[in-house]
C-alpha positions in Angstrom: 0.0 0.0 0.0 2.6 2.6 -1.0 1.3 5.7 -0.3 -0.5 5.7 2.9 0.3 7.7 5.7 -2.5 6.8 8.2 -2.1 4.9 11.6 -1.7 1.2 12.0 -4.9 -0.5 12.4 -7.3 2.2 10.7 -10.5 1.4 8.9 -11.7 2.6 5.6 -15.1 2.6 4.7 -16.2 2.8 1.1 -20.2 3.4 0.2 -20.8 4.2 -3.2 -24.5 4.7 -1.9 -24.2 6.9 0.6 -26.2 9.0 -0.8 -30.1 6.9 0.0 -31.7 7.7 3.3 -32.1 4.6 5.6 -31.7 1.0 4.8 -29.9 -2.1 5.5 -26.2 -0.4 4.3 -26.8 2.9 6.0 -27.0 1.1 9.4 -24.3 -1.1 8.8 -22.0 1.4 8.1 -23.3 3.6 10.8 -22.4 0.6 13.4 -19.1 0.3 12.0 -18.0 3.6 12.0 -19.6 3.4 16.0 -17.5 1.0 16.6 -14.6 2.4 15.2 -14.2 5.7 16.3 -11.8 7.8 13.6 -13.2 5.4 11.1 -12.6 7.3 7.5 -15.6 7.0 5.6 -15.7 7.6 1.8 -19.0 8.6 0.0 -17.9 9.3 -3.6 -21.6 10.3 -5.0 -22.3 12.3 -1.5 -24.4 11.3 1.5 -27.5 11.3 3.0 -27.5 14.2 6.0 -28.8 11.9 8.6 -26.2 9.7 7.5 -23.9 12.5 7.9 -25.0 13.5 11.4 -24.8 10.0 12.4 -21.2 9.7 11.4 -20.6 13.1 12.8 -21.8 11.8 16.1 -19.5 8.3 16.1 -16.2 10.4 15.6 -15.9 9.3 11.8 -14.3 11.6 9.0 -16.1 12.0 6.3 -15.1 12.6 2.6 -17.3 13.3 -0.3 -16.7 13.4 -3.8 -13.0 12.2 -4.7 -9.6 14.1 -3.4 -7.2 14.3 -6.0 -7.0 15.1 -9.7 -7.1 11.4 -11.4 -9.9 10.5 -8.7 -11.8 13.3 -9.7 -11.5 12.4 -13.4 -12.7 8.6 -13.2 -15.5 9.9 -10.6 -16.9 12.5 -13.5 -16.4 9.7 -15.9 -18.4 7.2 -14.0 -20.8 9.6 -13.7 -21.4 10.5 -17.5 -21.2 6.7 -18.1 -23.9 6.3 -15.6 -26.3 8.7 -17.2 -25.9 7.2 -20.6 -26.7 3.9 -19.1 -30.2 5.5 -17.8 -31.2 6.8 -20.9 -29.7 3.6 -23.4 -31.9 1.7 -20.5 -35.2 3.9 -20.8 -34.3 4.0 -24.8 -34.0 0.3 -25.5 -36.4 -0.9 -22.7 -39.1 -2.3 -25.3 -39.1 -5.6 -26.1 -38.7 -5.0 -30.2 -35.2 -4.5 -29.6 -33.0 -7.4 -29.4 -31.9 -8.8 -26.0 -27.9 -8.2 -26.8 -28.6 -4.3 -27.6 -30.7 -4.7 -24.2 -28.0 -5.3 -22.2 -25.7 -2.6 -23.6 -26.9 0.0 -20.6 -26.3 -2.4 -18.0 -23.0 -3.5 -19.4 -22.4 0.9 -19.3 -23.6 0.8 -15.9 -20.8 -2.4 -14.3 -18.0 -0.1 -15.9 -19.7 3.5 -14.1 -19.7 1.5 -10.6 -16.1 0.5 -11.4 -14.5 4.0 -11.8 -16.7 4.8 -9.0 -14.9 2.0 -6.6 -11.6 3.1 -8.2 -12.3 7.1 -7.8 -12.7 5.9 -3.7 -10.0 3.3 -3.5 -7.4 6.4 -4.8 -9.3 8.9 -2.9 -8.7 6.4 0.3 -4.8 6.1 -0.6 -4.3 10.0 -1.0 -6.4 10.5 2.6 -4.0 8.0 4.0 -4.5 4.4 5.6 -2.0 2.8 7.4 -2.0 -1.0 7.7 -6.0 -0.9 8.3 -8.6 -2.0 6.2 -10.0 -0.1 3.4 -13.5 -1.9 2.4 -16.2 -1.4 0.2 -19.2 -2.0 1.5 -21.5 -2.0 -1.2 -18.9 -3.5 -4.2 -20.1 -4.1 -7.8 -20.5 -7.6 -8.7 -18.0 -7.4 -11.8 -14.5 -5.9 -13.0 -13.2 -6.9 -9.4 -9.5 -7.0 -10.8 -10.4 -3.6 -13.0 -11.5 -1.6 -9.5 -8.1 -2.8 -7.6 -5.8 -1.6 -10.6 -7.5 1.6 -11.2 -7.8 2.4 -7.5 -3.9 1.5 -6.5 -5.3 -0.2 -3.8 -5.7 -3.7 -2.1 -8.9 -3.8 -0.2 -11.9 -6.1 0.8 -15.1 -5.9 -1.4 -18.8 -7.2 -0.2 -20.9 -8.2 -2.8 -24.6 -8.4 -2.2 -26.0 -9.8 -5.4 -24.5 -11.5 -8.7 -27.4 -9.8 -11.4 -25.6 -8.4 -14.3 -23.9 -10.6 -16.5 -20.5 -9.7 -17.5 -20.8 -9.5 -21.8 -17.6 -10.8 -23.6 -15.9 -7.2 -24.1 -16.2 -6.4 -19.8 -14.8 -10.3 -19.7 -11.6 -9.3 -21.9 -11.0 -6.1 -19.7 -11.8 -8.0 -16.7 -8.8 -10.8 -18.0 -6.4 -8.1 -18.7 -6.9 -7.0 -15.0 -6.6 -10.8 -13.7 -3.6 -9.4 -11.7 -5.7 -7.1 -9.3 -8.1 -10.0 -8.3 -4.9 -10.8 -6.2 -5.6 -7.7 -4.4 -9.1 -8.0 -3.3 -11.0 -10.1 -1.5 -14.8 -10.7 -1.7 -17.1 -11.0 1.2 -20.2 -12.9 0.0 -23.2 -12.7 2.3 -24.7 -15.5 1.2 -23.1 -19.6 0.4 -25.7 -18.4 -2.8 -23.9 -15.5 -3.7 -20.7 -17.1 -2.8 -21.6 -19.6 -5.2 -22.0 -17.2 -7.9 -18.6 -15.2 -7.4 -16.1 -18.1 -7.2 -17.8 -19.4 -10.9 -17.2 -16.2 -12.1 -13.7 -15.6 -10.8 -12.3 -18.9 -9.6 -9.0 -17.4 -8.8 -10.2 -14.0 -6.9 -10.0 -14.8 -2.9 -13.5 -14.9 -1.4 -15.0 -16.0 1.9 -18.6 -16.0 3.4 -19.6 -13.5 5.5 -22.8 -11.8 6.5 -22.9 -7.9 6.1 -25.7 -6.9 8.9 -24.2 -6.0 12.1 -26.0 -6.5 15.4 -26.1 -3.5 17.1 -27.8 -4.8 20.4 -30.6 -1.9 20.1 -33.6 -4.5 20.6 -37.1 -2.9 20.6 -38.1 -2.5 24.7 -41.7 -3.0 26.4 -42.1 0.8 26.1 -41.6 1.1 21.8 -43.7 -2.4 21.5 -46.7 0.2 23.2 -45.6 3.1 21.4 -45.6 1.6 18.2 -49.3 0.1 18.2 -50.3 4.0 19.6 -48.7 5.3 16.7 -50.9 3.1 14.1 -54.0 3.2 16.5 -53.8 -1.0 16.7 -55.0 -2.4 19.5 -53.6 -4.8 21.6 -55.7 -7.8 21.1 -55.3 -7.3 17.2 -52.4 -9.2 14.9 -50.4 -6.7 13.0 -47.6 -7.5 10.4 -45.0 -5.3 8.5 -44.0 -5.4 5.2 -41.2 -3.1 4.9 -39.2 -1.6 2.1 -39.8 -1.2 -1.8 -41.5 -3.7 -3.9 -38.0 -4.5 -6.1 -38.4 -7.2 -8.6 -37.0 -10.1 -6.3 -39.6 -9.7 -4.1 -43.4 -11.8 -4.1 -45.9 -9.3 -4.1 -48.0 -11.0 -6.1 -48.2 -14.0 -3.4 -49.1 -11.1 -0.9 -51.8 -10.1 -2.5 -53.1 -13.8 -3.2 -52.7 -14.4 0.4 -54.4 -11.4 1.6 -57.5 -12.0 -0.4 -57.7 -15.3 1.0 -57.7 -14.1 4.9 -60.6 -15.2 6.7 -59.4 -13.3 9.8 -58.9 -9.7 10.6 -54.9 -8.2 10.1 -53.3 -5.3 10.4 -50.4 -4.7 7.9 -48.5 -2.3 7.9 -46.6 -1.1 4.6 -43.4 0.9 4.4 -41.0 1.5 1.6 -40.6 3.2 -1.9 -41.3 2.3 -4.7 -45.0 0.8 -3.9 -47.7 0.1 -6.0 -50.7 2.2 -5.5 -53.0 0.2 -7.0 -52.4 -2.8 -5.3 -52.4 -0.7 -2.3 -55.8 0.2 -3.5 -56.9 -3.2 -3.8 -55.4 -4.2 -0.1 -57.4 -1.3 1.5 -61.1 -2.6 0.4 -60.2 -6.1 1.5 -62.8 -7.3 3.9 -60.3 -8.7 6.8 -57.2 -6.4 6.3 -57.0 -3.0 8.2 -54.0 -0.7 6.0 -51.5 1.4 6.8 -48.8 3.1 5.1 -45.6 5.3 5.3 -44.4 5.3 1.9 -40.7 6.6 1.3 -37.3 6.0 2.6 -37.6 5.5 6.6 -35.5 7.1 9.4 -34.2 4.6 12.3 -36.3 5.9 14.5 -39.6 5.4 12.5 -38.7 2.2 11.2 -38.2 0.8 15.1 -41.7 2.3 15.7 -43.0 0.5 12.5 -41.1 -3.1 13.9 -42.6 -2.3 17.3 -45.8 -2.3 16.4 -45.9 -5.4 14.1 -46.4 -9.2 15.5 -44.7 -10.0 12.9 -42.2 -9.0 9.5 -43.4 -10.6 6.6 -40.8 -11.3 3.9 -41.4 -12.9 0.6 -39.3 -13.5 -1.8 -39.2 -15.7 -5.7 -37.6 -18.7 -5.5 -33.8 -18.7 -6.0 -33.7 -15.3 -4.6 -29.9 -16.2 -2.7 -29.1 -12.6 -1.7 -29.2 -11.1 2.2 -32.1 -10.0 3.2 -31.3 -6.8 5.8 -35.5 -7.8 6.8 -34.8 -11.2 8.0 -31.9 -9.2 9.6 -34.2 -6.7 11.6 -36.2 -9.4 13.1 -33.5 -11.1 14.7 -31.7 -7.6 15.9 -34.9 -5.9 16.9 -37.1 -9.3 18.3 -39.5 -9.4 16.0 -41.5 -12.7 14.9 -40.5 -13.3 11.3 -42.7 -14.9 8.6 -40.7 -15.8 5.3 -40.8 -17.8 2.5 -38.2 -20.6 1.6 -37.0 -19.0 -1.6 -33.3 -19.6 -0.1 -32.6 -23.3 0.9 -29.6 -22.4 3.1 -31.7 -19.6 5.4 -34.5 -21.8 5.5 -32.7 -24.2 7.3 -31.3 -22.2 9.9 -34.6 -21.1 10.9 -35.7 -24.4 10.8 -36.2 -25.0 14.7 -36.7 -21.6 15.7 -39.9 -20.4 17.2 -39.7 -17.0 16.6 -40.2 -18.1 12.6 -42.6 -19.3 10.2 -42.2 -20.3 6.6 -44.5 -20.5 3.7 -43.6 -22.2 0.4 -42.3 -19.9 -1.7 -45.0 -18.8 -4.1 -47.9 -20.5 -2.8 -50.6 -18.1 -1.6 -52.5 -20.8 0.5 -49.3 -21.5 2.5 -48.5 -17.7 3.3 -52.4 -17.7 4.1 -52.5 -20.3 6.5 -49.3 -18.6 8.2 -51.0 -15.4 9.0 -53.6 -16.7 10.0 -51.9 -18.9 12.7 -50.4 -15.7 13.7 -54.0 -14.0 14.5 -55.2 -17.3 16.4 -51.8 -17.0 18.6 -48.8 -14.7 18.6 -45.7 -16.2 18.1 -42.5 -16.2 20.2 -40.6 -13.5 20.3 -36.3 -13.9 19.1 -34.3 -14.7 21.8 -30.9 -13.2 22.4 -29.3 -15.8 20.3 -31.3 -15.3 17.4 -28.3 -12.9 15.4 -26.0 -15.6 15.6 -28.5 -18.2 14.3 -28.0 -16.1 11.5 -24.4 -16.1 11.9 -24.7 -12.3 12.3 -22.0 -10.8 13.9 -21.7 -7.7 16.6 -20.0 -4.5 15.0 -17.1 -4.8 16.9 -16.7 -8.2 16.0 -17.7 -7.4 12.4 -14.1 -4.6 13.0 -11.8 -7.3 14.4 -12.6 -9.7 11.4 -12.1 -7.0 8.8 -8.3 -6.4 9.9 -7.8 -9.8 10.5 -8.6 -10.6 7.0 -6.7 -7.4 5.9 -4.0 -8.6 7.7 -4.2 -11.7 5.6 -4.9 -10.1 2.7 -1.3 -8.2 2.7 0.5 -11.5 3.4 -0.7 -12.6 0.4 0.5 -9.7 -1.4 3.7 -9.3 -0.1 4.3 -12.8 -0.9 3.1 -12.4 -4.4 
């Protein structure tokens, strides 16, 4: 890491998406930087301000943008390859063009989030970092080798989802760049994902790990009241939460089947952006289904009140789906009964045996049907303080000490090279 000037043991932390209020990466970076105080955190397409405040408040130094000339110029390049990926994605979305000039905008968009990753990898290597570890939280799924050679930089990369395929001319820059795979290693939430990386790049280092945090804030007594005041539900009623933004990997359809098939009253509660107004519509003149909504990106402390007053989270997701879910996540962190479908062999295992979770067949409206309406007859257990690491989900501090370790591996390796 020639160049750094920083102290020993420092930690870097990349987030190309910065910039969204609330979610599953915001808090995970939050509880890192917490845990770290001093942590250097890089936003290279800005931040969210209660992002900002947040890190203001844990000690962390922030950088936006990109600090230095050639960092500027592969952030501005990224960014005009970005918007001619929106428009050649609007432009060729119908189906009367043929699938290969389809994917041209997506194939645009893998080499934008690279420059991006390299932009903050150079950005982090001007700021200084010592012998710490520099980590991108939110990493592209392709051009691996490409990000580390641009970006002068050896660092860790999680990956959250394989979905773009790499097209042969990003597979000839990604072999000309083999030599930076040597310098990165990917963290892989999922054995799914993991799957999915090493068949891509056999020869890049890559381990399992999961990228949710526990940060030991469980919902108390006095938010589990507060929540059900804030949505006027009473006590004796069921209540679920569906949270976040109807993206394509997730069942709505099977939600709506379901719902139409209640022959007991529910309270659901619906959070998120984007949602679908008319099936909102729809939901609201069910006979047995009592609606609310907060549509748009949620702060913490609205989201705990949403958790709080939920029985349950419902999660539902098509089969195959292998990625993280930061949902599944909440309900273990924050004690909250968890209803989810068994899109993902490995997670449906783990949860298996537990009481504080029920599973429906994946698809299959009766099934989720049947589940809620067990959960109006009786509530059902509540997590138990070993529920994270059923997950195999880790504290932040422990989440710290395993990025430097692996750091500290990953340097061997490249001294040795």
């Amino acid at each position: 890491m020639s160049g750094a000037q920083g102290s020993a043991g420092s930690l870097v932390l990349i987030e190309p998406y910065a910039y969204r209020l609330g979610g599953h990466h915001q808090r995970t970076l939050l509880a890192l930087a917490q845990a770290r105080p001093g942590t250097l955190v890089i936003a290279p397409n800005g931040i969210a301000r209660q992002t900002a405040a947040g890190l203001r408040e844990a000690a962390a130094q922030v950088v936006t943008g990109a600090t230095g000339y050639r960092a500027g110029l592969l952030l501005r390049v990224s960014g005009l390859l970005a918007r001619l990926s929106w428009a050649g994605q609007r432009m060729f979305r119908s189906g009367r063009w043929p699938r290969a000039v389809r994917r041209i905008p997506h194939q645009i968009n893998l080499v934008a989030r690279c420059l991006v990753e390299a932009a903050a990898l150079r950005t982090a290597r001007l700021q200084g970092t010592g012998a710490g570890a520099v980590v991108i939280l939110t990493a592209s799924e392709a051009l691996h080798g490409v990000a580390a050679v641009l970006g002068r930089l050896a660092h860790l990369r999680f990956v959250h989802e394989v979905v773009t395929t790499e097209d042969a001319p990003l597979r000839v820059l990604g072999r000309l760049a083999r030599r930076g795979e040597k310098r990165v290693i990917a963290l892989c939430p999922t054995a799914a994902v993991h799957d999915q990386v090493i068949q891509r790049c056999p020869g890049m280092a890559s381990q399992i790990r999961a990228f949710a945090v526990d940060d030991g804030l469980r919902l108390t007594p006095g938010e589990r009241e507060g929540g059900r005041a804030a949505f006027a539900i009473p006590a004796a009623e069921a209540a679920v939460c569906l949270v976040g933004g109807w993206w394509p990997h997730k069942d709505i359809t099977v939600v709506d089947q379901a719902l139409a098939r209640l022959r007991e009253p529910l309270h659901l509660i619906v959070t998120g952006h984007p949602l679908d107004d008319s099936v909102l519509a729809r939901w609201r003149a069910l006979p047995n289904v009592r609606l609310h909504t907060e549509p748009g990106p949620l702060s913490e402390p609205i989201l705990r009140l949403v958790y709080a007053a939920a029985d349950a989270a419902l999660v539902a997701r098509h089969p195959g789906v292998g990625k993280e879910s930061g949902l599944v996540m909440d309900a273990a962190r924050y004690r909250v009964p968890l209803i989810v479908s068994d899109h993902d062999p490995d997670l449906s295992a783990r949860l298996r045996d537990q009481p504080w979770a029920r599973t429906f067949t994946a698809g299959d409206a009766i099934s989720l049907a049947r589940v809620l309406e067990d959960l109006v007859r009786c509530p059902f257990d509540l997590p138990g303080p070993g529920a994270p690491k059923v997950l195999d989900m880790w504290s932040a501090a422990e989440q710290v000490t395993f990025l430097a370790h692996t750091t500290r591996g990953l340097h061997s390796k490249e001294a040795g090279c």
